[in-house]
Backbone as XML, in Angstrom:
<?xml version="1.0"?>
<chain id="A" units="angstrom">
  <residue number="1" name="UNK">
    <atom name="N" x="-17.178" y="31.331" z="-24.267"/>
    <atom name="CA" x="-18.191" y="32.208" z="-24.790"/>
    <atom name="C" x="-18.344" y="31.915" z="-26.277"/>
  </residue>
  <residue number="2" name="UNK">
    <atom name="N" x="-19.208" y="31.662" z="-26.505"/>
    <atom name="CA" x="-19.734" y="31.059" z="-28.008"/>
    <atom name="C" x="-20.091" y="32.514" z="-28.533"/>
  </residue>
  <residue number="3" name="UNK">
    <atom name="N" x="-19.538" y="32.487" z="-29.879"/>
    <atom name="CA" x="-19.587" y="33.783" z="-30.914"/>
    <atom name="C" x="-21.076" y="33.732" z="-31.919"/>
  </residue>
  <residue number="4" name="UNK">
    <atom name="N" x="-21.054" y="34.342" z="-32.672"/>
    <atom name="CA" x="-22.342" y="34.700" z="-33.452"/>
    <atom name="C" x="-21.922" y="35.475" z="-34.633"/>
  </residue>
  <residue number="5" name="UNK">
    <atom name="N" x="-21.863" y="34.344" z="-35.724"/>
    <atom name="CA" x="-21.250" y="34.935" z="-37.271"/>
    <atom name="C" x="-22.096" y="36.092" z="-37.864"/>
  </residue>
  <residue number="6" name="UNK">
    <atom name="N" x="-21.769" y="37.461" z="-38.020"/>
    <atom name="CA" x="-22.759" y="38.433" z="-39.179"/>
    <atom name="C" x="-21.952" y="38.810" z="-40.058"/>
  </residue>
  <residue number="7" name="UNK">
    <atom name="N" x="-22.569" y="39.212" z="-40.876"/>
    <atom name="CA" x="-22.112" y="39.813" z="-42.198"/>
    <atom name="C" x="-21.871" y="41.601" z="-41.969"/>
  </residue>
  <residue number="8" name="UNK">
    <atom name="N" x="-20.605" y="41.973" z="-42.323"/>
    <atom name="CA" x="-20.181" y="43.631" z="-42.115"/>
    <atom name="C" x="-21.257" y="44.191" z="-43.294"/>
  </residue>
  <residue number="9" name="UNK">
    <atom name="N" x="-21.854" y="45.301" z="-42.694"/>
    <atom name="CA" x="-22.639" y="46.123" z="-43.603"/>
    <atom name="C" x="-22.322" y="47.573" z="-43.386"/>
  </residue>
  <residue number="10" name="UNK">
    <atom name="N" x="-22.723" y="48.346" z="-44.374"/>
    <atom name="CA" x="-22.935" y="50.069" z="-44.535"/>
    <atom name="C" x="-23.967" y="50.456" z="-43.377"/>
  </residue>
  <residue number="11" name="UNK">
    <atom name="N" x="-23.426" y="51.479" z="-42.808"/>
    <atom name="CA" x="-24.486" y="51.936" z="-41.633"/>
    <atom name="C" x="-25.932" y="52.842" z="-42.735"/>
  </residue>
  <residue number="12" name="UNK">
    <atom name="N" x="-26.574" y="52.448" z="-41.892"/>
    <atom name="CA" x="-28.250" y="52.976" z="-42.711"/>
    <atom name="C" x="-28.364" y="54.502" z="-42.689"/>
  </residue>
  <residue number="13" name="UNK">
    <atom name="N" x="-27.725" y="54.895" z="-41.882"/>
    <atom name="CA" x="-27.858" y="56.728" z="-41.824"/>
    <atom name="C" x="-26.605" y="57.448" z="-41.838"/>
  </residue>
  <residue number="14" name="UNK">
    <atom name="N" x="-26.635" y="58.676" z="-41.980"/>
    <atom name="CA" x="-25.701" y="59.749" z="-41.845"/>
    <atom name="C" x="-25.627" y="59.724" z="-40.194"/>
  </residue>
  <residue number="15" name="UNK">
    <atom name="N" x="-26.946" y="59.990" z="-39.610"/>
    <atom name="CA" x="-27.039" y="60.132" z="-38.072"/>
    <atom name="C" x="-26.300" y="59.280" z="-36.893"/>
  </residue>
  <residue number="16" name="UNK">
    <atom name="N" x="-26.468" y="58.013" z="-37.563"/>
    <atom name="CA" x="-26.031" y="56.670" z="-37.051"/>
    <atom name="C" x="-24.813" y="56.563" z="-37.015"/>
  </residue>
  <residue number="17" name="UNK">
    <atom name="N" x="-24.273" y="56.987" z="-38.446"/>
    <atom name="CA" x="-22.769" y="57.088" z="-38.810"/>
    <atom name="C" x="-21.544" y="57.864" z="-37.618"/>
  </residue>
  <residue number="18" name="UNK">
    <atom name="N" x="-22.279" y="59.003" z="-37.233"/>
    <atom name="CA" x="-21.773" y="59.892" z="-36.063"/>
    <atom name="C" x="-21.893" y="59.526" z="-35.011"/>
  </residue>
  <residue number="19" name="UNK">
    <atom name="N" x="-22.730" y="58.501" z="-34.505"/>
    <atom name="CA" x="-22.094" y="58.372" z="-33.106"/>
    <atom name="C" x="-21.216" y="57.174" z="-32.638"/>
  </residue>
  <residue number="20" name="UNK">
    <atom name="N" x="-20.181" y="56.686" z="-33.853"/>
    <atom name="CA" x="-19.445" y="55.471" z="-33.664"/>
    <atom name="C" x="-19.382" y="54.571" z="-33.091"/>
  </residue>
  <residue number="21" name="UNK">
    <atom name="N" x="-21.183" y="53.718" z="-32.818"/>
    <atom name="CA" x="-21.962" y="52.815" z="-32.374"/>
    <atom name="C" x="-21.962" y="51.832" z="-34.117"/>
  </residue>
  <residue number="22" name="UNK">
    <atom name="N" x="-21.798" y="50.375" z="-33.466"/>
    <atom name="CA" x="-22.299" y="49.205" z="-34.925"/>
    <atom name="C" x="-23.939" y="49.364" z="-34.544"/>
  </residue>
  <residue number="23" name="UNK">
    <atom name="N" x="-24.403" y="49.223" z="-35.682"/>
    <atom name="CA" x="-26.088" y="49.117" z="-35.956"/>
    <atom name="C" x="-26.666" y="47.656" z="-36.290"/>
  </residue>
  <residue number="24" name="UNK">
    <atom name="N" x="-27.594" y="47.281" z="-35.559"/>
    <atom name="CA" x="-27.797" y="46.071" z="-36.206"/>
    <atom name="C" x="-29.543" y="46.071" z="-36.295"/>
  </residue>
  <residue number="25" name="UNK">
    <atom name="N" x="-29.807" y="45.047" z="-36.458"/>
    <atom name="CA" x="-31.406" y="44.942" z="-36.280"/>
    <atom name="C" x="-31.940" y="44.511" z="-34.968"/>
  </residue>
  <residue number="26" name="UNK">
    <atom name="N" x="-33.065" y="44.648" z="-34.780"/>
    <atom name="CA" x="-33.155" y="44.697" z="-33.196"/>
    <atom name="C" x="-33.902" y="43.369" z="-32.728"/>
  </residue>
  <residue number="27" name="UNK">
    <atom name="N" x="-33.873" y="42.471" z="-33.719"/>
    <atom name="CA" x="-34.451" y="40.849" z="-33.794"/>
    <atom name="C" x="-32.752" y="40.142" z="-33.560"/>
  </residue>
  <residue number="28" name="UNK">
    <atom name="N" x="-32.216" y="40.812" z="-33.577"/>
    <atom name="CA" x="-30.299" y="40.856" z="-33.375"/>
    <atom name="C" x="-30.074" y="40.526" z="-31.900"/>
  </residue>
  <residue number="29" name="UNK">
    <atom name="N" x="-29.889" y="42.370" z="-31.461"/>
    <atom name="CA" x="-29.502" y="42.615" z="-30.353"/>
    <atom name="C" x="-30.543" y="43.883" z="-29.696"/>
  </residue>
  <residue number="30" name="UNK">
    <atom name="N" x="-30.668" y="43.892" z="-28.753"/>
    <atom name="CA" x="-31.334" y="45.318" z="-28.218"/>
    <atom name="C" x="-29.866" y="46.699" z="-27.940"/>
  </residue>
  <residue number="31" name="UNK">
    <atom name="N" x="-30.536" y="47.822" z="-28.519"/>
    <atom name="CA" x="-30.093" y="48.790" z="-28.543"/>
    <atom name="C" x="-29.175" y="48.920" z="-27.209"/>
  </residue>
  <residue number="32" name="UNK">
    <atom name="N" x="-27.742" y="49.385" z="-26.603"/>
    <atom name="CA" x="-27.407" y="50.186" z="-25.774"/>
    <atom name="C" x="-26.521" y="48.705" z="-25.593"/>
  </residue>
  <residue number="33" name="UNK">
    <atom name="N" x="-26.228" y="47.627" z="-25.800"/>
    <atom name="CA" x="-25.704" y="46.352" z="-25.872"/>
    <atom name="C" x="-24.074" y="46.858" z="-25.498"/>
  </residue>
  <residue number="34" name="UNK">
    <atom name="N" x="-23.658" y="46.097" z="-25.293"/>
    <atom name="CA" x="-21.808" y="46.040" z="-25.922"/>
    <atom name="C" x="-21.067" y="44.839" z="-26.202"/>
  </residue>
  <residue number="35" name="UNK">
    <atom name="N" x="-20.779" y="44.626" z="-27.708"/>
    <atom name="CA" x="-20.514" y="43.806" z="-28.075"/>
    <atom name="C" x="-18.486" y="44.112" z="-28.228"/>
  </residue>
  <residue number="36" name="UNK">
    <atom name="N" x="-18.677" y="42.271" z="-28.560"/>
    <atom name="CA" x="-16.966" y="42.010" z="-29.021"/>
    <atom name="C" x="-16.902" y="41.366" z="-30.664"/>
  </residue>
  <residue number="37" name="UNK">
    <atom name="N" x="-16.643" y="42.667" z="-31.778"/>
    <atom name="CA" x="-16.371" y="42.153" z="-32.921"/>
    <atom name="C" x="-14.956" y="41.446" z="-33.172"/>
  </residue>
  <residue number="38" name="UNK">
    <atom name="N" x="-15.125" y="40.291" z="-33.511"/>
    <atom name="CA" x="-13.655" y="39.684" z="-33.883"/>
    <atom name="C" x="-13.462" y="39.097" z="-34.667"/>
  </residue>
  <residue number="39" name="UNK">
    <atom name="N" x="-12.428" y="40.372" z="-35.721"/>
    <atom name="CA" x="-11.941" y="39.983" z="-36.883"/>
    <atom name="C" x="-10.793" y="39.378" z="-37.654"/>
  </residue>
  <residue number="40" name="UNK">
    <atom name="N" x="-10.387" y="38.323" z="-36.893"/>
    <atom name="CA" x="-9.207" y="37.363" z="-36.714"/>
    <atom name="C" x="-9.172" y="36.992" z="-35.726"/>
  </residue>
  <residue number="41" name="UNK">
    <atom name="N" x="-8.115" y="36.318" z="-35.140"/>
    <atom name="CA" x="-8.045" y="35.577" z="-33.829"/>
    <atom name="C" x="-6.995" y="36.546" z="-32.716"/>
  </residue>
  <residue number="42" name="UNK">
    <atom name="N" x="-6.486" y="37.549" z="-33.181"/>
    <atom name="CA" x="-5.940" y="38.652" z="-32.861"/>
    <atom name="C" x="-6.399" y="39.616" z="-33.065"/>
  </residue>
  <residue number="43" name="UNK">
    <atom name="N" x="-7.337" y="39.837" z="-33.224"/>
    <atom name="CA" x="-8.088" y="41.532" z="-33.446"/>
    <atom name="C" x="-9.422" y="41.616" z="-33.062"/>
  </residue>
  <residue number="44" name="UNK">
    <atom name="N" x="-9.793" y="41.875" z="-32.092"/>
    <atom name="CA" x="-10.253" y="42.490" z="-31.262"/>
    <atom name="C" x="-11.433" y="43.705" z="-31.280"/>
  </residue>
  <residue number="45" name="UNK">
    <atom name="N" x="-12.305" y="44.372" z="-30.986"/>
    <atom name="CA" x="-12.738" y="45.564" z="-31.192"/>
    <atom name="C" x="-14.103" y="45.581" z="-30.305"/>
  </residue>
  <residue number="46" name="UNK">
    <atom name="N" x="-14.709" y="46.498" z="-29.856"/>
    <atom name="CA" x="-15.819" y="46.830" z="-28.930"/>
    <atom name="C" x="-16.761" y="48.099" z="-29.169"/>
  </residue>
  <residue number="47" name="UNK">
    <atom name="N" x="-17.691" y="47.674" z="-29.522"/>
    <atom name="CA" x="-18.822" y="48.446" z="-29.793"/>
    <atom name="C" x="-20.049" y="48.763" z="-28.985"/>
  </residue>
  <residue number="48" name="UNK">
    <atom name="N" x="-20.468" y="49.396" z="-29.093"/>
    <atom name="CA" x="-22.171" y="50.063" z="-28.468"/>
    <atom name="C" x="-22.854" y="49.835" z="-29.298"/>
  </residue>
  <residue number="49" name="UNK">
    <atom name="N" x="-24.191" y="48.962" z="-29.475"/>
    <atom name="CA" x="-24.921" y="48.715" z="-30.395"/>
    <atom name="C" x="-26.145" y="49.675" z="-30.197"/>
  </residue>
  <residue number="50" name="UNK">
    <atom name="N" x="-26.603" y="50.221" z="-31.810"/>
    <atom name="CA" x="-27.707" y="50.539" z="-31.383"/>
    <atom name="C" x="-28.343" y="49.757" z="-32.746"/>
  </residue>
  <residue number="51" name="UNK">
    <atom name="N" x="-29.869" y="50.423" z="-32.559"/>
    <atom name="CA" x="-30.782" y="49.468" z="-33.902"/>
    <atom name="C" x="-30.966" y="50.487" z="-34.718"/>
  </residue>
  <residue number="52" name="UNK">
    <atom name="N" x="-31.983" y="49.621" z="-35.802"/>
    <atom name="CA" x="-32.279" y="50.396" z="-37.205"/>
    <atom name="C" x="-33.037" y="49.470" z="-37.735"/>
  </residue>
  <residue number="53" name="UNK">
    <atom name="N" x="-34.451" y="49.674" z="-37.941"/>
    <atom name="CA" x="-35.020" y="48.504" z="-39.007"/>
    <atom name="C" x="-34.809" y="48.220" z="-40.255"/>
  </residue>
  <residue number="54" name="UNK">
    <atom name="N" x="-33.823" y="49.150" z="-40.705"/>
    <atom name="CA" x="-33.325" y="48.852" z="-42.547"/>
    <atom name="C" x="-32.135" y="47.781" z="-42.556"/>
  </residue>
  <residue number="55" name="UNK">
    <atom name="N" x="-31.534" y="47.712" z="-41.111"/>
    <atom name="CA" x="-30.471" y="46.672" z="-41.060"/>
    <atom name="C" x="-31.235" y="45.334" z="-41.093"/>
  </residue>
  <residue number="56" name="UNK">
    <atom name="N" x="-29.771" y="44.206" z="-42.430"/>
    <atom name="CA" x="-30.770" y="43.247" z="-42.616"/>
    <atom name="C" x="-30.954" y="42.487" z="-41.734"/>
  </residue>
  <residue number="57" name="UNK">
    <atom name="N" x="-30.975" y="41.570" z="-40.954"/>
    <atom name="CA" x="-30.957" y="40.797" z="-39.898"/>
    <atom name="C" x="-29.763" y="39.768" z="-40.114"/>
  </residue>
  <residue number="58" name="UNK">
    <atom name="N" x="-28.822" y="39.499" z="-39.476"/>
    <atom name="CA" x="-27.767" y="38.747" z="-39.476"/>
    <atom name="C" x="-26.639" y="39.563" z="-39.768"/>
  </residue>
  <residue number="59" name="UNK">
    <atom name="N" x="-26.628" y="40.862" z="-39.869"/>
    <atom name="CA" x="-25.805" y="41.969" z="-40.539"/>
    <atom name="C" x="-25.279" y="42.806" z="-39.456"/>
  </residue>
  <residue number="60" name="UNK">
    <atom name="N" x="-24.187" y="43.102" z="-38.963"/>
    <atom name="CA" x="-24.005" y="44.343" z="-38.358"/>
    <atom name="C" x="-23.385" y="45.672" z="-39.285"/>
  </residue>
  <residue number="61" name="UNK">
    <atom name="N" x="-24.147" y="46.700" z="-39.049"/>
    <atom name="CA" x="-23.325" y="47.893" z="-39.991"/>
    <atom name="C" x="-22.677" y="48.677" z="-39.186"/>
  </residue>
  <residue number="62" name="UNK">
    <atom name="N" x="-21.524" y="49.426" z="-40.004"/>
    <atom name="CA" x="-20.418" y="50.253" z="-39.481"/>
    <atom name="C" x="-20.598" y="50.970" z="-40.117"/>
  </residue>
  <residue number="63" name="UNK">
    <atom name="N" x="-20.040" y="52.460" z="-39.754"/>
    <atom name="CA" x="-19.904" y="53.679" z="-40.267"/>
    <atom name="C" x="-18.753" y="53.529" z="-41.504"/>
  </residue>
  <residue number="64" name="UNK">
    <atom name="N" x="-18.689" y="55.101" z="-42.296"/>
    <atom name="CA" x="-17.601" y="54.653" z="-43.551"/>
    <atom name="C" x="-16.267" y="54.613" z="-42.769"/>
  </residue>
  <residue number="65" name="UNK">
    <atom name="N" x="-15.947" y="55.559" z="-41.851"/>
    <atom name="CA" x="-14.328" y="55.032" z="-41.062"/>
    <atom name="C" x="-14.522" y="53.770" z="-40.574"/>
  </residue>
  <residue number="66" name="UNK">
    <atom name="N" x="-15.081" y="53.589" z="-40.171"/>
    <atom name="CA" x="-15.418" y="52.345" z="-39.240"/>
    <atom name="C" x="-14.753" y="50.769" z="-40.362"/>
  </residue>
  <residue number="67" name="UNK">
    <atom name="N" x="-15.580" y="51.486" z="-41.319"/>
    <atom name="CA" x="-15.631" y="50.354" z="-42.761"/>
    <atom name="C" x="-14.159" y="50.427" z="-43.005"/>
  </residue>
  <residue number="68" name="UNK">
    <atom name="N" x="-13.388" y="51.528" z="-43.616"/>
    <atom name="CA" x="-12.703" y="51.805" z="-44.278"/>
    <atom name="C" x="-11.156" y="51.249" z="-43.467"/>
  </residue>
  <residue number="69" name="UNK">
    <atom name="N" x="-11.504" y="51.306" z="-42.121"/>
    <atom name="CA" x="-10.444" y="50.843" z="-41.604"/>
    <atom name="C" x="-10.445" y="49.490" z="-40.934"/>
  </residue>
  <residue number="70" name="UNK">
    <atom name="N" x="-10.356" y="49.020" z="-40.361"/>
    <atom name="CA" x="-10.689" y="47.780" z="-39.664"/>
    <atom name="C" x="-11.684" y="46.547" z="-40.399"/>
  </residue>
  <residue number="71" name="UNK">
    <atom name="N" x="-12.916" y="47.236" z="-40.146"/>
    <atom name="CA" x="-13.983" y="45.613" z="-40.846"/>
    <atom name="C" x="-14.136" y="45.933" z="-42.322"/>
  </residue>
  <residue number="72" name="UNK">
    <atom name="N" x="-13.377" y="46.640" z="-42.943"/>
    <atom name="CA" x="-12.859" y="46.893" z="-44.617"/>
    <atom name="C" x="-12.138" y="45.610" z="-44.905"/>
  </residue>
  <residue number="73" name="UNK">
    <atom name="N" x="-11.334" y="45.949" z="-44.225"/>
    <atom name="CA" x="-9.745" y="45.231" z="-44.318"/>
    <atom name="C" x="-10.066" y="44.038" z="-43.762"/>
  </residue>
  <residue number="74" name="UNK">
    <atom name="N" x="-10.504" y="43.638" z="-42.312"/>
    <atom name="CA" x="-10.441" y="42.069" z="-42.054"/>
    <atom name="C" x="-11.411" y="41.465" z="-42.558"/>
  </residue>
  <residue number="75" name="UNK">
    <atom name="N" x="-13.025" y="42.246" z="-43.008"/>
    <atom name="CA" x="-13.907" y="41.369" z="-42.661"/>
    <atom name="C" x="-14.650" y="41.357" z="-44.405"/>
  </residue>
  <residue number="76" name="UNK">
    <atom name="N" x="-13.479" y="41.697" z="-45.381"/>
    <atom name="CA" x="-14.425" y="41.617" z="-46.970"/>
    <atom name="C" x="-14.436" y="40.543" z="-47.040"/>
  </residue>
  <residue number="77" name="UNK">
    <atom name="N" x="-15.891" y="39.673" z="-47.448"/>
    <atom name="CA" x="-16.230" y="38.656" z="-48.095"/>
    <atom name="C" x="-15.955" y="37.900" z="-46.697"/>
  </residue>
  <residue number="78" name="UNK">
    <atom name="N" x="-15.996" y="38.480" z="-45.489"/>
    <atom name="CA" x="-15.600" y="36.765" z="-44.225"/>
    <atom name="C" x="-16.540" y="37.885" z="-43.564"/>
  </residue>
  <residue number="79" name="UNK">
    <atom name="N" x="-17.178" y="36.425" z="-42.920"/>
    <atom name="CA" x="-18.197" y="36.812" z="-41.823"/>
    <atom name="C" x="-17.015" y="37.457" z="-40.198"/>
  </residue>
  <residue number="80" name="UNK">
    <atom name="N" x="-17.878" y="38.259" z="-39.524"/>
    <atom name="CA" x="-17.720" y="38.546" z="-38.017"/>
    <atom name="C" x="-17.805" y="37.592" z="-37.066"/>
  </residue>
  <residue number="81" name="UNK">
    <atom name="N" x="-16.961" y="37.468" z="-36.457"/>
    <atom name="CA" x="-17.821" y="36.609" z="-34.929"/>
    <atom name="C" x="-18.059" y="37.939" z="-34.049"/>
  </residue>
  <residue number="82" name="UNK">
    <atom name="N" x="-19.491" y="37.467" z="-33.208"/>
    <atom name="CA" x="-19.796" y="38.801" z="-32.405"/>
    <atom name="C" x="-20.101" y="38.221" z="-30.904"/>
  </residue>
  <residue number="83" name="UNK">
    <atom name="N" x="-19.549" y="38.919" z="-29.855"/>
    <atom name="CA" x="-19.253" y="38.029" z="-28.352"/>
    <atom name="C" x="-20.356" y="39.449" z="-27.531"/>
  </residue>
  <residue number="84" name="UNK">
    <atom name="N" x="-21.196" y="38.235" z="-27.032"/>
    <atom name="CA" x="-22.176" y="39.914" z="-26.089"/>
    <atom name="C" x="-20.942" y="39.696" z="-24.897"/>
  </residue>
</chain>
């Protein structure tokens, strides 16, 4: 399964932020998706995508826990691989 490098971003809403779904743009992925973020070759993680047109394209955003723990820590300044 061939991956797909994005860049970790700030989720675009407060709204978005709450339902602990990654956001991306929808030239990306289509909404309701489930992806595999992987941020090392040991770490692992699974998301529900939904969209947002303020997300930039090539970007997935996370909420501030989301950020603060996991794609904070593995993914500053290194791209994502993302597995549909």
């Amino acid at each position: 399964m061939a991956g797909r490098s994005m860049q970790a971003a700030r989720c675009p809403t407060d709204e978005l932020s709450l339902t602990n779904c990654a956001v991306v743009n929808e030239k990306d992925f289509q909404s309701g998706q489930h992806v595999i973020v992987r941020t090392s070759p040991n770490h692992r993680y699974t998301f529900t995508l939904k969209t947002h047109p303020s997300v930039v394209p090539g970007s997935i955003a996370f909420s501030l826990p989301q950020k603060m723990g996991w794609a904070f820590y593995w993914a500053r300044n290194r791209s994502l691989l993302i597995y549909i």
